[in-house]
C-alpha positions, 0 to 999 in steps of 0.5 A: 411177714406180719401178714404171713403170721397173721393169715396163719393164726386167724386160720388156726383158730383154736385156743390161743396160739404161738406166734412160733418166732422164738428161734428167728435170730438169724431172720431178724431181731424184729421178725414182724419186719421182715419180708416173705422174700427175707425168711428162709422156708426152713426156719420154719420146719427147723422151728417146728421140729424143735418146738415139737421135741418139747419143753419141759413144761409141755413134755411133763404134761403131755408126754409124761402125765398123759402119754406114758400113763396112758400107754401104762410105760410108768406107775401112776393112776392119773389118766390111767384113773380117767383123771385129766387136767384142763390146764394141761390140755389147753396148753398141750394144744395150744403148744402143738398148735404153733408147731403146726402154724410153723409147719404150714408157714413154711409151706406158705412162705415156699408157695409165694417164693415160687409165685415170684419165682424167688425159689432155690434148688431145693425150695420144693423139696421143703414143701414135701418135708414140711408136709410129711412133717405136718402129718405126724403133727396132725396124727398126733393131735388127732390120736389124742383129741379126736376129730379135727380140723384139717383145713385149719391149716390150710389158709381157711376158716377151720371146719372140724371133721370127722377121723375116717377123713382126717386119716385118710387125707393124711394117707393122701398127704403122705403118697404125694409129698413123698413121690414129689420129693426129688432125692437127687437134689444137692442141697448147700451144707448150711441147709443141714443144721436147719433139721435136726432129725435128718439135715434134709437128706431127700432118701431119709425123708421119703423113707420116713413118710413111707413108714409113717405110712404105715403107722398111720395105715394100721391105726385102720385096721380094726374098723377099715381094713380095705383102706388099711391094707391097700394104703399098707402095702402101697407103703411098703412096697417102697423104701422104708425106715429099716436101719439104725440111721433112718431113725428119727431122732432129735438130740436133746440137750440141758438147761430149759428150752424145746431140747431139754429131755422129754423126761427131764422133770426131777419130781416125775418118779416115772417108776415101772408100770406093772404091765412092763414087769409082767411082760419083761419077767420071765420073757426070753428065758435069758438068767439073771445071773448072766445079765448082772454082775456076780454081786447081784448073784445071791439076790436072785431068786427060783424061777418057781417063787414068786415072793412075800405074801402080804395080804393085809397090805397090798391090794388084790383088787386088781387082775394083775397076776402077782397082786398080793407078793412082795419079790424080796429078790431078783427075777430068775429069768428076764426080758435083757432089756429091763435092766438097762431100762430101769434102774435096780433099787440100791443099785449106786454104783450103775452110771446110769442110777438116777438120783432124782430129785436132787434134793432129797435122798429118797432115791438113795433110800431103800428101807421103808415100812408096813405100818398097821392102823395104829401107825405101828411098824408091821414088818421093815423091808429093805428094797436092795436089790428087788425087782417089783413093781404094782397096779395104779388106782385106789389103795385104799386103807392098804396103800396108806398103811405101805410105805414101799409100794410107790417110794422112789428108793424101792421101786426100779425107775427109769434108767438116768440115761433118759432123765440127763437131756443128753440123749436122743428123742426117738419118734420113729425107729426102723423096729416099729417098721418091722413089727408093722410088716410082721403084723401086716404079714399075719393079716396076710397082706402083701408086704416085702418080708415074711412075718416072722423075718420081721418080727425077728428083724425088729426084735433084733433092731430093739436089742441093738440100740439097747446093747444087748445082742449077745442074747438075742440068739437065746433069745429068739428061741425060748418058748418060756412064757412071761407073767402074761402067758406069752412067749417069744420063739415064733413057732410057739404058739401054744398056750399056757395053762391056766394058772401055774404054781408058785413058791411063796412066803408068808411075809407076817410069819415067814411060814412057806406056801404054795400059790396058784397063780393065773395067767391074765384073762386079757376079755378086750383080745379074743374074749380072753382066750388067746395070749400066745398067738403071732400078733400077741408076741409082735405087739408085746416087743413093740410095746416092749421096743417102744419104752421109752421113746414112744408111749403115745404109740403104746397107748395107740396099740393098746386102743386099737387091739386091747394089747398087750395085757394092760391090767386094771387099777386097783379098786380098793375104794371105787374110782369116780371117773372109771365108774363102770369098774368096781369090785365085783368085775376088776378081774375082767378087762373092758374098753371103759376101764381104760383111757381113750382119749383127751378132752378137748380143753375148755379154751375151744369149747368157749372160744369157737362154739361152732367148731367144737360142736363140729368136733363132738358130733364128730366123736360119736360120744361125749367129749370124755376121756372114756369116749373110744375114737372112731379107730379103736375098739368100742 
């Protein structure tokens, strides 16, 4: 066993790795004692799911600081500003790096079982899993790094190469392991305990790689669409992650340890990013009022108003549409989604009202202020039952003199069902399987389903896990657009005009006005010109369906296609690390006004010379956040 280990981290060799022992009670109290003949293979799988599911040091950094920033699922400027932290990189690879080693573990120790013919029914079976499971790894690793080495893990010194092959030797990772998989294998009950996502059901697993197939497939179809496409439709004319039970899914649960939720950290506000409000307002044409109880009913605005108008203290150094207006109310029409979502401020008596953190009562606090350079009070503005939300970046002067825009009591947060670690981390759900055959259909790529049943399909699939079916059939059918100029009925696929107006009141001298408003000129979608086509609707609900769980995959669509609309952070004062956005271009979108990667962090650079060399040739750029990956658009 010790040598097992010790083949498996020499051959990793990046940063400093984890010995990946932490749940080998039931092997031994001494797992470095312990024979090859001894460990079970699913120890080891069951050790790196779990690992991956994350703890609360690794998950705040990484899922929160960089993913759900990124994929613009939260308000924060952070890596949305081009900002990364070294610290947090090195651990973020150092963490997946043991759930790798744990990964491949398994497949050595199963591969010397069988040398000595020490092998049960379903040792084989654990190869294919724990392959399957070794790709998600790998994609995740890459999606956010680049180039990496993929013999690492392989028993061998690493070499790094290039994405084309690391992608496409997952392609082929998949196609094998699923078609070796024998789903007719019983396995013993005290295998099931050993996978927290599927307790090792063969059809489940199969469904699952053919799925992440296509994920993985489609990350290729803006720079090798052959290779996409034939991938694609091989994938899909297998079984696939369709209903709600084939979800992959990992209960999390409290205290401190790899369950503990994803988003369990008190100090993370993890307040509605704008993108999300401009695409849940309005959306679906599903009221307010039918959504809410009736004492939110006097709280909810025209649909034809669009709130305060505060010039002097918030900023409109941003392309996002409703720059500039405070909503003293409730949207008239929105997405059903958004309020069981986020939580509406001063909204105590929701179970789901998150009173984080525990130790102050800002959360509880729905009164703040505009204050003038002097410190004095401008205007008082109580949050209760206001739906707002704003552009990240440099405030400026304006951000220092308001005291509302980013408070935890004025501003719709995350909803407690997803901050209590008594939820289930979703990695895979059968709506991102349909919003794939939807986008591949449109392609005009073989696929089982016409694109607008899936589309529908997985819009449905979506409504279901949120409990809001009762408006799917209204739903489905408004052709009202949201601020980002999209609908949702598939047949209408005309555009919005140009700009729209709106009812506002001046929040200095509360006389009214009448505002042009424009839809979003989204220069990285068709240079802007299209924002109700088939594949602007099928990302805008997988982007919608992929909040919470997935913001890693937003932020993959959104560097792959430039959607949906992503807005530019305020630029007030400039931003150092997004040097190419300034105040004369902010109402146009381009590629280096967004994140697209992490840096490799410095414990690879000073501890394998050569394979971070590899690496950054590799890149095509500088090893820097705002170097695009060989997938996305450039």
């Amino acid at each position: 066993m010790k040598n097992i280990f010790k083949k498996s981290s020499i051959a990793l060799a990046m940063v400093t790795l984890l010995a990946s022992c932490e749940n080998f009670d039931e092997i031994n109290k001494d797992p470095n004692a312990a024979t090859a003949d001894q460990v079970q293979i699913e120890y080891f799988i069951n050790n790196s799911i779990i690992g991956a599911q994350m703890d609360p040091h690794i998950a705040e950094r990484a899922f929160v600081l960089y993913w759900k920033t990124a994929g613009h699922q939260q308000l924060r400027t952070g890596i949305s500003g081009g900002n990364l932290d070294d610290g947090w990189s090195g651990d973020y690879y150092s963490y997946i790096s043991g759930w790798l080693n744990s990964a491949n573990t398994a497949i050595q120790v199963a591969e010397e079982k069988e040398a000595k013919g020490n092998v049960k029914a379903y040792s084989k079976n654990l190869i294919q899993v724990a392959r399957i499971w070794r790709v998600y790894l790998m994609s995740e690793l890459a999606d956010n790094f680049g180039p990496i080495a993929i013999n690492a893990f392989q028993g061998t010194n690493p070499e790094f190469v290039d994405l084309k092959t690391v992608y496409y030797f997952l392609l082929a990772e998949l196609k094998d392991a699923s078609e070796k998989l024998d789903v007719a294998v019983v396995n013993p009950d005290l295998l099931k305990k050993h996978d927290p996502a599927f307790e090792y059901n063969y059809v489940k697993w199969r469904k699952y790689a053919n799925s992440m197939r296509l994920r993985l497939a489609m990350r290729l179809s803006e720079v090798d669409p052959a290779k996409a496409k034939s991938e694609f439709e091989a994938a899909a004319s297998g079984d696939l992650m369709t209903g709600t039970a084939d979800t992959f899914q990992v209960q999390e649960k409290g205290g401190w340890d790899a369950l503990t939720g994803v988003m369990s950290r008190e100090w993370n506000p993890q307040l509605m990013s704008v993108t999300l409000n401009n695409l849940f307002v309005g959306l679906g044409g599903v009221k307010s009022t039918d959504q809410l109880a009736s004492s939110f009913h006097a709280s909810v605005k025209p649909a034809n108003y669009i709130g305060l108008k505060f010039a002097d203290h918030f900023s409109m150094k941003t392309n996002e549409p409703a720059a500039g207006y405070w909503l003293d109310g409730l949207p008239n029409a929105i997405d059903p989604r958004a309020y069981k979502a986020f939580n509406i401020p001063g909204d105590f008596t929701n179970s789901n009202f998150s009173g984080y953190p525990s130790w102050d009562n800002d959360s509880e606090t729905t009164t703040q202020t505009l204050i003038n350079a002097s410190g004095a009070v401008v205007k008082t503005i109580d949050a209760k039952n206001t739906w707002n939300a704003f552009a990240a970046g440099d405030w400026g002067a304006l951000g220092s003199k308001n005291r509302v825009r980013a408070f935890n009591g004025t501003m719709p947060r995350l909803s407690q069902q997803f901050r209590g670690s008594a939820s289930k981390r979703i990695f895979f759900a059968p709506w991102e399987t349909y919003f794939l055959l939807a986008e591949a259909a449109v392609k005009g790529w073989a696929v089982p389903m016409s694109g607008k049943d899936a589309y529908e399909e997985g819009i449905k699939a979506n409504f279901t896990y949120w409990g809001v079916s009762s408006h799917l059939s209204a739903y489905l059918a408004s052709e009202d657009y949201n601020r980002a100029g999209t609908s949702v009925s598939w047949t209408h696929t005309a555009e919005p005009s140009t700009s729209y107006a709106m009812n506002y009141v001046d929040g200095y001298t509360n006389l009214p006005g009448v505002a042009t408003i424009l839809y979003p000129k989204n220069t990285l979608y068709k240079n802007g010109a299209v924002k109700n086509d088939l594949l602007t609707k099928i990302i805008t609900q997988k982007f919608i369906a992929q909040t919470p769980w997935l913001p890693l995959e937003t932020w993959n669509d959104h560097r792959r296609l430039g959607l949906p609309f992503f807005e530019n952070p305020a630029i007030e004062n400039a931003l150092p690390n997004l040097p190419a956005l300034n105040a004369s271009n902010f109402m146009a979108n381009q590629v280096n006004f967004f994140p697209q990667r992490l840096k490799y962090p410095s414990g690879l650079r000073n501890s394998n010379v050569k394979g971070y060399a590899q690496a950054v040739g590799f890149l095509g750029g500088t090893d820097d956040v705002l170097t695009p990956l060989w997938w996305a658009k450039h």
